[in-house]
N, C-alpha and C positions, 0 to 999 in steps of 0.2 A: 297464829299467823302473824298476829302484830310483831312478834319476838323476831319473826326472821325477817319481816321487812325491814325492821331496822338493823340487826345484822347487815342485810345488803347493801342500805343506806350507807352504814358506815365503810365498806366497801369500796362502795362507788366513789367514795369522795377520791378517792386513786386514778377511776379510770379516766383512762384516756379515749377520744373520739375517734376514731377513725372510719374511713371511708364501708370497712366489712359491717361495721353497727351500724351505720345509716341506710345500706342498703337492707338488711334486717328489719331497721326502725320503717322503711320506707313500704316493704313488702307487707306487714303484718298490719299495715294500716289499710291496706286495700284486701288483705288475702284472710282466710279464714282459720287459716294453718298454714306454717312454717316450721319448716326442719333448718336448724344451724349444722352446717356439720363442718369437720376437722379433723387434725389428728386431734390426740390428748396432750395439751398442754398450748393450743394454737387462741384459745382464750374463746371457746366456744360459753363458758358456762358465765363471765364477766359481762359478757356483750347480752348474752340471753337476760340474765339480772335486770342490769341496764336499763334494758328498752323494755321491762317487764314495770320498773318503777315509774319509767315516762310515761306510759298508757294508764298506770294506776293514781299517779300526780293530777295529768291533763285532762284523761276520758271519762276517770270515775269507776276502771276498772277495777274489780275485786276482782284479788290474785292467788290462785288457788293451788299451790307444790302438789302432785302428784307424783306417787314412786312406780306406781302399777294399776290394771286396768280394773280392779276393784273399787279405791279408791275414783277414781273417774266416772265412775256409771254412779257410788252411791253421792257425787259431790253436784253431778250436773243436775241441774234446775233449769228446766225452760224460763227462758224470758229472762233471768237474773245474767245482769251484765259483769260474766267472768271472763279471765284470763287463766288459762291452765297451763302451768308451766311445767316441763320436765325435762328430767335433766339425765344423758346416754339412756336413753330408750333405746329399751331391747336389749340391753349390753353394754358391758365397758370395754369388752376384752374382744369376743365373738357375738354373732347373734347368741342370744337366751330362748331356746326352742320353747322353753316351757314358757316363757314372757311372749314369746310370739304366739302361740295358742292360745294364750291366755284376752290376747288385744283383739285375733280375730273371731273368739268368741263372742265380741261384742262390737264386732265392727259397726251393728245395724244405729246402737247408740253413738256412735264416733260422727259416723253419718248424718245421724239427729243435732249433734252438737254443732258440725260445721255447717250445717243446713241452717243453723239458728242465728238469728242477726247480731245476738246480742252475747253472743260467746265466741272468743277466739282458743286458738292453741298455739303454743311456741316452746320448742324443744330442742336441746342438742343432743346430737348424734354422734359416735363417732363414724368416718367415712368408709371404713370397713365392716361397719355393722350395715349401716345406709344401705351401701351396694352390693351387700349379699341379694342373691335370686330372691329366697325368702323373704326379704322383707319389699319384696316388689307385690306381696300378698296383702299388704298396709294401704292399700289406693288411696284410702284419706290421706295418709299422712304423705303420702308424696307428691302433693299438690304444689309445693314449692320449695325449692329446695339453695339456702343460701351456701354456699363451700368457700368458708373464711380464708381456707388455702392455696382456692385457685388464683389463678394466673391474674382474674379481674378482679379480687377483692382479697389477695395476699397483703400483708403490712408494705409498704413503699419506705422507701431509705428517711422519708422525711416523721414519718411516722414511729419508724423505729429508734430514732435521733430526738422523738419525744419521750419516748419509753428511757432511754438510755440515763436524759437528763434526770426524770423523776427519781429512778427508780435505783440508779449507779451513781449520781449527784456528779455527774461528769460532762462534758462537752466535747472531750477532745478522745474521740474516738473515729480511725480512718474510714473511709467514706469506702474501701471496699470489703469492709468487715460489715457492714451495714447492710451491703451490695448483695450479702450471699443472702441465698435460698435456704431459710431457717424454720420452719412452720411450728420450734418450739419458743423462739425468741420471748413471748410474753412472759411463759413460765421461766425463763434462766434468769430475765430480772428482777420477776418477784422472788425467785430463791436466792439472788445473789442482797438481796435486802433482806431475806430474813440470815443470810448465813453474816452476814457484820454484826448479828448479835453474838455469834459464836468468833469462833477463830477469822481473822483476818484473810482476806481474800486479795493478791497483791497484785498480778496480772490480768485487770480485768480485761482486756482483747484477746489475752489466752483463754480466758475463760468462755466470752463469747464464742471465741475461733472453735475451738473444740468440741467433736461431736456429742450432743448428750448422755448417750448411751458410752461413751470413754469416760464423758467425765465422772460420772457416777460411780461405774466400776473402778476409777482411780480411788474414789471416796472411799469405796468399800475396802479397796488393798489395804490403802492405809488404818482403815479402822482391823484389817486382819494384824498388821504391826503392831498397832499399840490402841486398844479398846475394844476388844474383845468380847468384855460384858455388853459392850453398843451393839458390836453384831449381832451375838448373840438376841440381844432384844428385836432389833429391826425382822431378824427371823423368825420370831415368832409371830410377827406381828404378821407376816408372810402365810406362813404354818397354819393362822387360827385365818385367813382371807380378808384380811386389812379389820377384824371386828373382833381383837383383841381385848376381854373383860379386865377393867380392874382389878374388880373381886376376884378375878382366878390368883391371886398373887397374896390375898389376905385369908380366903377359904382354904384352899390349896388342899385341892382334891389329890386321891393316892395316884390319876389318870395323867392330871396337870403335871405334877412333881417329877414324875416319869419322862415327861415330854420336855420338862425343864434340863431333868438332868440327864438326858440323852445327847438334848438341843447342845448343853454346855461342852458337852465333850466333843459334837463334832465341829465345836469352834473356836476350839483349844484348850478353855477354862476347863478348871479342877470341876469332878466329878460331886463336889460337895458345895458347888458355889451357892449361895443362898438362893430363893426367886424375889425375896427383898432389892437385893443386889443388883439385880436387873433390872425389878421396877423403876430402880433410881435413875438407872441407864438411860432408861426411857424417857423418864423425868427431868432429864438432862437436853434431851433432845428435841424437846417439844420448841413448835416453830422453824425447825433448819428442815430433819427429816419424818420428825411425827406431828401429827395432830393430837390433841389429847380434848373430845367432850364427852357429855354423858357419860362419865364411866368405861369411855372406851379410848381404845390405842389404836389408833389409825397412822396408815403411813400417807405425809403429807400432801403428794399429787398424786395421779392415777398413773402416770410418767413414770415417777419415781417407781411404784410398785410394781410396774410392770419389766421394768429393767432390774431392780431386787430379785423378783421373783422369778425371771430368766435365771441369774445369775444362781441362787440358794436352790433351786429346781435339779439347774443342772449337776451343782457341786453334791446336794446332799439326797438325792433323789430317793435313795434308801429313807434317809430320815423320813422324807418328806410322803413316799408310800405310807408310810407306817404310820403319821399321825396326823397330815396335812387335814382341814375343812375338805369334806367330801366336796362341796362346792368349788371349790380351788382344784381338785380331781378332775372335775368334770370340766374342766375349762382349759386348763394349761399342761397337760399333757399329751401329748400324741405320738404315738407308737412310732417309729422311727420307719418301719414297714410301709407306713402309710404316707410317708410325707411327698410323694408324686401327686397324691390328692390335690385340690381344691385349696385345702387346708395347707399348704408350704406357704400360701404367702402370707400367714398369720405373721407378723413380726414380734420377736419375742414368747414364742411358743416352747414348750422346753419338749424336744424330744426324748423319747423314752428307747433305751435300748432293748434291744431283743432279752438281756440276763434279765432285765425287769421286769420283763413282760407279764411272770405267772403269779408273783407276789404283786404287782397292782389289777389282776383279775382277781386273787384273793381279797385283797384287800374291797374289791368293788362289792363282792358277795356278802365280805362282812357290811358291809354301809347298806346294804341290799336289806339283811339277816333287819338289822336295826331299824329299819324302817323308812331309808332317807330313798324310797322307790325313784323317784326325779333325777335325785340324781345321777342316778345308777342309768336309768335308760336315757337322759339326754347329755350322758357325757358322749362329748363330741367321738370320740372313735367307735361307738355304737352305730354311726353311721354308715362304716365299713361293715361289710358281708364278713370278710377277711378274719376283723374281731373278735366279729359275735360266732365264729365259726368256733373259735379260742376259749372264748365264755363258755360257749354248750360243752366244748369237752369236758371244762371243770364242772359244769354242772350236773354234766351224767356221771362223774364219779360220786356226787354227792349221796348219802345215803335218802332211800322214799320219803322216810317224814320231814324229812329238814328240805328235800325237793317239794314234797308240796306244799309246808310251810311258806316258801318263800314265794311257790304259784300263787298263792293267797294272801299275800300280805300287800298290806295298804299305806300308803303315804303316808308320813306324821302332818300333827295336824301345821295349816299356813294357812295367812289371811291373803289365800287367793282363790281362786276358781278351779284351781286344777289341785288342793289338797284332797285328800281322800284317793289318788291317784292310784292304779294295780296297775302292775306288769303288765297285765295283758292290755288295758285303756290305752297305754305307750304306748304300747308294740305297735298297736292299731291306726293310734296317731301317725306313728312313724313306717309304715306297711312294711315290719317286719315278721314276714311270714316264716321265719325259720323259729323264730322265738314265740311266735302265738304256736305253732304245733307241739313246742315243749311245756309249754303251760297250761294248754287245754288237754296233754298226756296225764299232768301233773294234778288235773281238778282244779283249776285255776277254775271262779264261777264267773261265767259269761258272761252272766244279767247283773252281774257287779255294776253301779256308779259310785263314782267320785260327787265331790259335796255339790257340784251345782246340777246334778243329777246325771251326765254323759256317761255312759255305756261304751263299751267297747265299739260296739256295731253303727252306733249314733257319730264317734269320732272315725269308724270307717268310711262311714255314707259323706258326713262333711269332709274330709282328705281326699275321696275320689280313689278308695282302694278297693277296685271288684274281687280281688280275689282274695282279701282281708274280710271283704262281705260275705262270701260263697264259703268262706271255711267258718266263720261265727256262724250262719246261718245253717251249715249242714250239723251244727254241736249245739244247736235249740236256743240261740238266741232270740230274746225277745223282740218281735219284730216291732211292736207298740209301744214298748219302753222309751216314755219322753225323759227328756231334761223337765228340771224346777220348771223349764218358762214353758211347758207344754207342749215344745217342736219334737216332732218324732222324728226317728230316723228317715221318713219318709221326708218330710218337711227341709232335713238338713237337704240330703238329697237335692230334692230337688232345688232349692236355695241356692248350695253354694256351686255346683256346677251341673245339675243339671244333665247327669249320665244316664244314660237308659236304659244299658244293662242293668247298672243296680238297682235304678227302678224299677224294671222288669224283674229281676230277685227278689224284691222287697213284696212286690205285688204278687208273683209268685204264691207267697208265707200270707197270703189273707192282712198285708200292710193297709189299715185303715185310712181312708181317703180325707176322710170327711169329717171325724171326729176329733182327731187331734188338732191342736191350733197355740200358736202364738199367744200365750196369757194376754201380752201386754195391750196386743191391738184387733185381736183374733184372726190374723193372720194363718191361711189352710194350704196347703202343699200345694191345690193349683196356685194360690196367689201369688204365693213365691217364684214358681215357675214364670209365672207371668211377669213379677216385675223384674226378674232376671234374665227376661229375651229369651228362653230357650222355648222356642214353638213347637219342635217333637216332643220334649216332654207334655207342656202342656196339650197335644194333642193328644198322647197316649195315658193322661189322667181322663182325659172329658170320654176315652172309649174305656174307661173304668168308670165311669158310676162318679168322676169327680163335681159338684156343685156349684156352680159359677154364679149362683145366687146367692151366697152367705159371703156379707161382707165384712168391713171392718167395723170397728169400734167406732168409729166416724159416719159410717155408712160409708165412706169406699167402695165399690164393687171391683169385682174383678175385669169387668170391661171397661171402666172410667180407669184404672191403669193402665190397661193397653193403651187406649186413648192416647193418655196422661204421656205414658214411653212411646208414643207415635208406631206401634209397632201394628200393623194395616193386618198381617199375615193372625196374629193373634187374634186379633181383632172379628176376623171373618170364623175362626174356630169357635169363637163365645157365642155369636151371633147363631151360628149353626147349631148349638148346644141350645140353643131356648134360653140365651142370656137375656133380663131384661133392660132394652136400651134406654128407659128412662130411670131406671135406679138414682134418687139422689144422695149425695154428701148432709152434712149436718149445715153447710151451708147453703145448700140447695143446689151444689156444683153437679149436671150430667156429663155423662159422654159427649152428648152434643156440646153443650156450652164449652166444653173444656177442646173438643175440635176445633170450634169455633174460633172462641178464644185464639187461639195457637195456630189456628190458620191451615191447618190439616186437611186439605180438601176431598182427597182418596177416602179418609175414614170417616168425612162430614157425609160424602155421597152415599157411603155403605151404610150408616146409619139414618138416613131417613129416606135408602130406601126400604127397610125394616122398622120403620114404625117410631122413630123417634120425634119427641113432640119438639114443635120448634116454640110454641108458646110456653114452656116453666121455664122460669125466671129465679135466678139467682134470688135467696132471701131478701130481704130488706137488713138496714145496719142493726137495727134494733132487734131484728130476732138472732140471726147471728152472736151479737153481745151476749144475749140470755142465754143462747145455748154456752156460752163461752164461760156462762156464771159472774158476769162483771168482771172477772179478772185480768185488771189494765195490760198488763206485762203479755199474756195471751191473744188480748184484743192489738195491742200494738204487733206482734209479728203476726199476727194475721194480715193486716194494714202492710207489712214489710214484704211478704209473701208474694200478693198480690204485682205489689210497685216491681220485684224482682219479673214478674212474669212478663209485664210490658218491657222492662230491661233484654229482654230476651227474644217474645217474640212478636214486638211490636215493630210497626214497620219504621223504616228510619223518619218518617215524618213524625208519627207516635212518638217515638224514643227521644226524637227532640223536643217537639212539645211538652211532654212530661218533665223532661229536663229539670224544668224552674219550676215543679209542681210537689207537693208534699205527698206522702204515704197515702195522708185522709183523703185527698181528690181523689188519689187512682182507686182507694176503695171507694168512696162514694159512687164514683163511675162505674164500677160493677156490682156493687152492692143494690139489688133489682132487678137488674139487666136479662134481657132476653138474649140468647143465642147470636140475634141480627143486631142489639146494640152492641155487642163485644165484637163482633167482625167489622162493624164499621168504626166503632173507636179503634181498634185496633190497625184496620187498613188492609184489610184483607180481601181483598177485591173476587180473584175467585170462587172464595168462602161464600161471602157477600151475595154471589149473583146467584150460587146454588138455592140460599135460604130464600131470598126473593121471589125465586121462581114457584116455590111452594108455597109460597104465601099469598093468603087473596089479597088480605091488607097489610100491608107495611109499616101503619101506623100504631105499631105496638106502643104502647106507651107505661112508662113506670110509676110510681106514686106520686112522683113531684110532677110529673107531666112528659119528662121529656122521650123522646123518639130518636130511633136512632138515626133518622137526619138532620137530628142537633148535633149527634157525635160527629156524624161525616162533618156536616158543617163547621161545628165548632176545630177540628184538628186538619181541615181542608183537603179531606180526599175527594177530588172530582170525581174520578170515576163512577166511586159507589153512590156519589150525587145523584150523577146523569142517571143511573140503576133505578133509585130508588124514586125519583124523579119520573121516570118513566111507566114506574108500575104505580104509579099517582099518590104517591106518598103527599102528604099538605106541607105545606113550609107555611103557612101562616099559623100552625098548632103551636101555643106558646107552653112553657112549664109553670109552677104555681108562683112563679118570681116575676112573670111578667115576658120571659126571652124566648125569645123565638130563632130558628136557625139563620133567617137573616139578621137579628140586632146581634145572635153571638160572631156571627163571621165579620160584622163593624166593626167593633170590641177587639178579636181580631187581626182584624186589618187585611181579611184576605181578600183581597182586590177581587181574583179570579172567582173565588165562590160566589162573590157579590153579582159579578159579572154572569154566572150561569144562573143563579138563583131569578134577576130582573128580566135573565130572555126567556125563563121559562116559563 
């Protein structure tokens, strides 16, 4: 990581400030997560850098590149104060279905991370990936959203009059060349500083004036005139999906040579031209249109490739069926039939003609045949009925063993979540039911997972496809077959949306209630239902046999998250089940307190009038700690946790008073506390008068002494004064410091509690 901070570093010494990176800089210092978005070349990924070194310079952030959601689950550390950076999530081109499945399989961790005080995330996007439907599936990550292109944080003429001077060493550029609506502007002047290493560049206002996607194709004309071996190269670099190997060029496989001298002839060069010859080409290019590290050939902005590879798509599409990265298939092609879709407003998409159509179905079955399953089912025209209609024909001419071969066949291996992938796991993903009935014809096996354990049936139940469910389950899929992390289909279910047809399918098939669970926290199908609001399901588990006694890992119950999500109606279905309403947390946290706490008055009432005690009291700091195992970093977002809660549902007297108060006072304040001290610190008056009324004596008091008309006292809520006051609470009871609620409301200053305190 050292390596690429100072890469950035050296970077950075370029950039320029502008108004889109401060508002960036400004949001991720208050927010948890930040999405940058843009086009590609609008200088999403300079600004992200940037403000990623400012927080790593000033706050002490550790900055941690993230490419995918692998990486992310195995880098986060509670309590370690990171920054996660990354850069086109989800996509450069289109949403990446498979990167999107990938992120919501672990949304629960995404959640954990921005839940944590001492971990931020900041990433750039681009704004056609952003605002796909699909990724409105991300709820973390769209918590805030900067758009460097809009209208309020687009480049300004004065801004771009900065860039012009750095970057053009010019000044005298017209004010309404400046004036126009450019969203690529950052990238023309880093490329017009790297092309003065090359050939001279002599109209530079032409240069700006001119659409990007002209100018490039201008480039490219002229390298068909005279550089042919350059084409050539750039094409390839296309052909292999910008991750072009050096070593193909010095190994020079019988596959490569083929592809080389295929490449040569549809770009004019003799059929015998070296692949030496083009290496150099490329070597030549480095810095204007290629990048060249690690061994690899890359072309140099995502801009540039994408207008490349409109252009070589369209001219040599033949070639390009035949030998292009499967990956590069599955992304930049679309059937010419199709383009009324969704998919027309892709810009730079290369349509495919109808003559093409049955040579790139071929071609998919061979990437199929070999193993690259991913790509084959989230190439984007897979999402047409229409397609796949096209596909099954060629697939019912195939002969039985090569049919069921490739029912059977498994993704090559990837360091993600979704390697070990089948056909059928897709299909199920994507609820194609026309393609699961030819592969479960075919002996495709059901009870298949891929490497982090997901099942067919498991990716039906989370997508929300009942009739993806109904057709795995009538061909003997395992109904209890978990993922790695122990969730069964029942679990996804009810989790991610909570349908109760397929719960009633699932439960149908004898779907275990009660013994599968969430490794990590042992989380159980009610609990998920529960903390995801859905109250038919969780009333149609508790008339199955479901257990609302087995908690977490924490001791959690499943009624302290009702609670917890203030959800009343759930709340009354646990109760009814023979939930128990004093269950406590590892911090001693119940239903009640946590009502309390948060001012709930509906669920404070239904739980004591079923038996909740109002005397357990939150731990003391010292047993908490040792539950926490001394681990500082742990015990501090504990301390964070808390302060948030007053942030939230304290009353606005609370909220100010805490104001100028540290993490440790708000936990010392509840660390002890009874039910009646957290509503009156908190200010919760209705709350307040419920507990009082139940109580003979009001002088609960904690280990240091104090009562909770020290708290009223001390944060000056009269009402629950007068309350508490009247059910003859003592005000002359001091803590082990000597203070009593009259010396704290001196201290102070609260005139009027003085004033109620001496009349009564």
């Amino acid at each position: 990581m050292k390596q690429t901070i100072d890469n950035w570093s050296v970077e950075d010494k370029t950039f320029i400030s502008t108004k889109a990176h401060l508002n960036v800089l400004f949001n991720i210092r208050s927010q948890s997560c930040v999405a940058v978005t843009g086009s590609s070349g609008s200088g999403k990924t300079a600004i992200v850098r940037h403000v990623s070194l400012i927080l790593w310079k000033e706050s002490g952030y550790e900055i941690t590149t993230i490419s995918n959601s692998t990486e992310f689950k195995n880098y986060y550390k509670r309590g370690r104060k990171t920054l996660f950076v990354m850069d086109d999530m989800c996509g450069k081109f289109t949403i990446d279905n498979r990167h999107l499945d990938n992120w919501l399989s672990i949304i629960d961790i995404v959640d954990q991370v921005i839940a944590d005080p001492s971990c931020k995330i900041l990433f750039s996007c681009r704004l056609q990936v952003y605002k796909d439907p699909k990724f409105a599936d991300l709820t973390p990550f769209k918590l805030c959203e900067c758009n460097i292109i809009s209208d309020e944080l687009s480049l300004t003429i004065e801004e771009k009059r900065q860039f012009v001077e750095n970057y053009l060493n010019t000044k005298n550029i017209k004010a309404d060349i400046l004036a126009r609506k450019n969203d690529l502007f950052p990238l023309l002047c880093v490329s017009y500083l790297n092309k003065k290493k090359g050939p001279a560049i002599l109209d530079i206002e032409k240069y700006l004036s001119t659409p990007p996607k002209d100018l490039y194709l201008e480039e490219i004309n002229k390298l068909k005139r005279k550089g042919k071996d350059k084409l050539c190269g750039l094409c390839l670099c296309i052909m292999f999906n910008n991750k072009l190997e050096e070593s193909h060029f010095s190994i020079l496989s019988e596959n490569f040579q083929r592809i080389v001298e295929e490449t040569c002839i549809f770009c004019g060069l003799n059929k015998g031209t070296a692949p030496s010859d083009i290496r150099d080409s490329l070597d030549s290019l480095d810095t204007t249109y290629i990048k060249k590290h690690d061994g690899l050939y890359e072309i140099y902005h995502d801009t540039l490739f994408d207008i490349f590879s409109f252009h070589f798509g369209q001219e040599m599409t033949q070639l390009f069926i035949k030998f292009a990265d499967s990956g590069y298939l599955r992304d930049r092609f679309l059937w010419e039939k199709l383009f009324d879709t969704e998919d027309h407003s892709i810009e730079n998409i290369v349509l495919l003609k109808d003559v093409f159509l049955q040579p790139f179905i071929n071609r998919l079955i061979d990437v199929w045949a070999d193993g690259k399953v991913s790509d084959v089912f989230y190439n984007i025209n897979m999402k047409s009925r229409t397609f796949r209609e096209e596909i099954l024909k060629s697939l019912k001419k195939s002969l039985l063993i090569k049919a069921k071969k490739l029912a059977r066949m498994k993704d090559y291996f990837r360091e993600d979540f979704a390697s070990g992938n089948t056909p059928l796991i897709i299909s199920s993903v994507n609820g194609y039911t026309d393609l699961l009935h030819w592969l479960i014809e075919h002996e495709a096996d059901v009870n298949d997972r891929r490497k982090d354990g997901s099942s067919a049936l498991y990716m039906g139940c989370e997508k929300n496809y009942v009739d993806v469910v109904r057709i795995l389950l009538k061909n003997n899929a395992d109904v209890n077959l978990c993922k790695n992390d122990g969730v069964s289909p029942l679990g996804a279910a009810c989790y991610f949306h909570g349908n109760l047809e397929i719960v009633s399918e699932l439960l149908k098939k004898d779907a275990e209630i009660n013994m599968h669970r969430f490794s990590i926290n042992n989380m159980t199908p009610l609990f998920m239902a529960c903390e995801k609001n859905f109250v038919s399901t969780v009333e149609q588990l508790l008339n199955h046999g479901a257990d609302p006694e087995i908690c977490l890992h924490n001791g959690m119950s499943v009624l302290l998250s009702a609670c917890q999500n203030e959800n009343i109606d759930i709340v009354r279905l646990l109760i009814q089940a023979k939930a128990n309403t004093n269950v406590e947390m590892h911090d001693g946290d119940t239903p009640l307190f946590s009502a309390s706490r948060m001012g709930l008055k509906d669920i404070t009432e239904v739980l004591l009038q079923n038996g909740a005690d109002l005397n357990k009291c939150l731990k003391n700091k010292d047993m908490i700690e040792k539950y926490l195992d001394g681990r500082s970093k742990s015990f501090e977002n504990e301390k964070q946790l808390w302060l948030k809660d007053v942030e939230r549902y304290g009353s606005t007297k609370t909220k100010e008073y805490v104001r100028t108060r540290s993490a440790d006072y708000v936990f010392n304040v509840f660390a002890g506390s009874s039910p009646l001290h957290a509503a009156c610190f908190m200010g919760h008056t209705e709350v307040s008068q419920l507990l009082i009324e139940q109580l003979s004596c009001v002088d609960i008091r904690k280990e240091d002494g104090t009562t909770p008309l020290f708290y009223a006292c001390e944060v000056g809520h009269l009402e629950i004064i007068c309350e508490l006051l009247d059910k003859g609470a003592n005000q002359n009871l001091c803590r082990e410091d000597g203070s009593s609620p009259l010396i704290i409301a001196t201290v102070n200053e609260r005139v009027d509690v003085l004033s109620l305190l001496i009349k009564k």
